[in-house]
N, C-alpha and C positions, 0 to 999 in steps of 0.2 A: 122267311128271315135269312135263310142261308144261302136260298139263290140271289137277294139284294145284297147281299155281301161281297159273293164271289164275285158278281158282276163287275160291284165298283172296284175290289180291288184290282180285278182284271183288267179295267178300264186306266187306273192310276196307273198299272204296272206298265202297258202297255204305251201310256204316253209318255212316260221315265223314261222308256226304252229305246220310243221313236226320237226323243230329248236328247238321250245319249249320241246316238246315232250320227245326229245331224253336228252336234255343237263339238264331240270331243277331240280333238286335232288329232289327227297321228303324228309319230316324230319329225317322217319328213313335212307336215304341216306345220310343226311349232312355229319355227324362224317365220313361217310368212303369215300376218294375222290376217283374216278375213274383217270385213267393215263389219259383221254383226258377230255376236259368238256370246257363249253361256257356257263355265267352265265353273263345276264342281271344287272347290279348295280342302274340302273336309276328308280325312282321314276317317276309315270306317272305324269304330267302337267294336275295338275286341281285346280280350285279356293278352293279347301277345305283343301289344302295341306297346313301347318304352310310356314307362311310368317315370317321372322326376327322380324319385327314390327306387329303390327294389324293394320290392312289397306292396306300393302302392295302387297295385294294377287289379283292378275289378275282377270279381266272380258272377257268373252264373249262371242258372240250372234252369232246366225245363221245368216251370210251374203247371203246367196243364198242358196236355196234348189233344191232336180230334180224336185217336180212336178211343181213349180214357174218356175223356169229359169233354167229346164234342167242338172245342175247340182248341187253338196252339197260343201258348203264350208263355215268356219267358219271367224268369225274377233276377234281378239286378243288383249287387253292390259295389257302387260307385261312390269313389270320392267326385266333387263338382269342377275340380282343376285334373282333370284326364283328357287325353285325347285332343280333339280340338274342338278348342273353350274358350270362355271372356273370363278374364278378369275386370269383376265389377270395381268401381272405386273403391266398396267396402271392405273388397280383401286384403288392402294394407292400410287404410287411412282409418281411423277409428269415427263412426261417427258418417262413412261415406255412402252414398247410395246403391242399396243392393240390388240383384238383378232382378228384381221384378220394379225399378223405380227407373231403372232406362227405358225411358222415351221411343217409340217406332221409329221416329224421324233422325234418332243419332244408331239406329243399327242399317242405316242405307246412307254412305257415304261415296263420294267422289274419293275412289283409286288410285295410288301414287306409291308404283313397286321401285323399289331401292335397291340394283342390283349388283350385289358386292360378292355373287359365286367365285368368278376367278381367285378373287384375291383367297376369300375362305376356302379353299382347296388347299392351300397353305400354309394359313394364317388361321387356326380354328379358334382361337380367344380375339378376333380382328372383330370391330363393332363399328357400326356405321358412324359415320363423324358428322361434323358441321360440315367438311371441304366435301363430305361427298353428298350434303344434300344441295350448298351450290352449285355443286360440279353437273345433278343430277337438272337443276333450274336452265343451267345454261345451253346442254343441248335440248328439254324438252320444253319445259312451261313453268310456270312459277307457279308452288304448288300451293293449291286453293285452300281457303278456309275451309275446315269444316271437314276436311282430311283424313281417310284413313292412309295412310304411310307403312307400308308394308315391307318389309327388309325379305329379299330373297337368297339366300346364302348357299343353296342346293341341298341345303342339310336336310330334306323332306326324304331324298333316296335314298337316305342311310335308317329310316324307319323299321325296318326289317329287322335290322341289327341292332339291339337295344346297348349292346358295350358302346359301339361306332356312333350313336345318336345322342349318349351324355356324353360318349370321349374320355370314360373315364379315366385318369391315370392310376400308378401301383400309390399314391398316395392319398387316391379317393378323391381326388379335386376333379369337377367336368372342365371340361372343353368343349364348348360350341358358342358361333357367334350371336350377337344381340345389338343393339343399342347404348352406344352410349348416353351417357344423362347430361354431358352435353347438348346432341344431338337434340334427345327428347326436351331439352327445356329452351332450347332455338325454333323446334319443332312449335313449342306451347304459346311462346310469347311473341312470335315473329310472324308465327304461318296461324295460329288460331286453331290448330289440328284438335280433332275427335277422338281419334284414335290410332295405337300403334299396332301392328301386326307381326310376327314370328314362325317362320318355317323352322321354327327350334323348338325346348321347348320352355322358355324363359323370353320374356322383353327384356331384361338382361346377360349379357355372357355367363355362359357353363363359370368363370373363375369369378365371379362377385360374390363376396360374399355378407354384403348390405343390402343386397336390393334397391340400391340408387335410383336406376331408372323408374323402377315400380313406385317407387317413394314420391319422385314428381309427377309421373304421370298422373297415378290417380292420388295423388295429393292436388291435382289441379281437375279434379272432378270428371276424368277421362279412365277410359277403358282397355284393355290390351285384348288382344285373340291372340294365342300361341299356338303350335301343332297347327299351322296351316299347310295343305299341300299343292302341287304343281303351279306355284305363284310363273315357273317357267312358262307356262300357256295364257299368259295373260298380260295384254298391252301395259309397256310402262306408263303413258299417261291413257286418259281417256274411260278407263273403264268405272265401273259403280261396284262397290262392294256393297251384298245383303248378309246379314248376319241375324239368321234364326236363331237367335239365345233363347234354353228351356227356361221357361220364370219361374226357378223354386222360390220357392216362400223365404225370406231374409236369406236370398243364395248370397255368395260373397262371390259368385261367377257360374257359369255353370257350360254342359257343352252344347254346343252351337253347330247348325246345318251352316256353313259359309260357302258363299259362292259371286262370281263374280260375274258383269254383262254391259256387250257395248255394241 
């Protein structure tokens, strides 16, 4: 039983690694994309990663180890909105579909990165608008039904630094960008989108304090993924987002393997 174990894990590990190898750009790769590629989005799950709040951020301890009992395995408490996660419809809309009632077929969507870093370098409350999802139509494609729409802000590099990555100010308000509800209700009724995506960690800017966007998104029956990372290694049209959501039982979102390939 322990040698079928090691095996396979050996064998996972080892084509992870061959996976890595081939697909992950280096910097001077970013700027030119290759015709095929598969780039990891997800932020690893650890207590040191910016929680929404301070306090928020998981514990946990070695539950078993091999030389104790044979084998290794950890214990976890986690809130379901950590890290990088979906917000199901039912985490603001009362009555909405939780994460175990989304469908396989809307967590694998057609790709459409919204790239507004420059300007967020600046502008850290700047939220993507209508003029920049036309602006984004006209040099690339008009962007497909069935959509995930992804806002890339650079704000994923400031993960490290949990002040830098809400922005907090001396009067407790965040700073980071998001989505206008603009945006997102142009996004819903014009384009037919699936879903919104966040290298922050809100589908709303750090200063809302309504939740507007979340309010229509999944008040229109759709889902967000926030804390997404390196959206910079990933073609702005063209690629497929897959979004492993864990199905807890009546989750109101929960966190998600996300990755993208084209």
């Amino acid at each position: 039983m322990c040698v079928d174990k090691v095996s396979r894990r050996s064998l996972l590990f080892g084509a992870a690694a061959s996976a890595a190898a081939v697909t992950v750009p280096t910097p001077a790769q970013a700027a030119v994309r290759s015709k095929h590629g598969l780039q990891d989005l997800t932020h690893p799950v650890t207590p040191a990663f910016p929680a929404f709040e301070p306090g928020e951020e998981p514990s946990r301890h070695t539950a078993t180890s091999i030389p104790e009992d044979g084998y290794y395995m950890q214990e976890w408490t986690i809130l379901e909105h950590f890290g990088t996660h979906v917000d199901a419809p039912a985490h603001f809309t009362a009555g909405g579909r939780t994460s175990t009632e989304l469908a396989l077929a809307e967590l694998i969507s057609p790709a459409v990165v919204i790239d507004i870093a420059r300007r967020a370098a600046h502008e850290p409350d700047t939220t993507v608008t209508v003029a920049d999802l036309v602006a984004y139509e006209r040099r690339y494609d008009r962007i497909p039904r069935d959509a995930a729409v992804l806002l890339h802000s650079g704000w994923a590099t400031k993960a490290g630094d949990a002040d830098a990555y809400r922005g907090t100010d001396a009067g407790g308000t965040l700073h980071f960008p998001g989505f206008s509800v603009e945006a997102c209700e142009w996004l819903l009724t014009k384009r037919r989108i699936r879903c919104l995506g966040v290298d922050t960690l809100s589908i709303d800017p750090g200063i809302s304090t309504g939740f507007e966007t979340h309010l229509a998104l999944t008040g229109a029956d759709r889902y967000g993924v926030e804390n997404i990372a390196h959206l910079d290694r990933v073609p702005r049209h063209g690629a497929t987002l897959t979004v492993g959501l864990i199905p807890y039982q009546d989750g109101s979102g929960g966190q998600a393997r996300v990755f993208a390939s084209w």
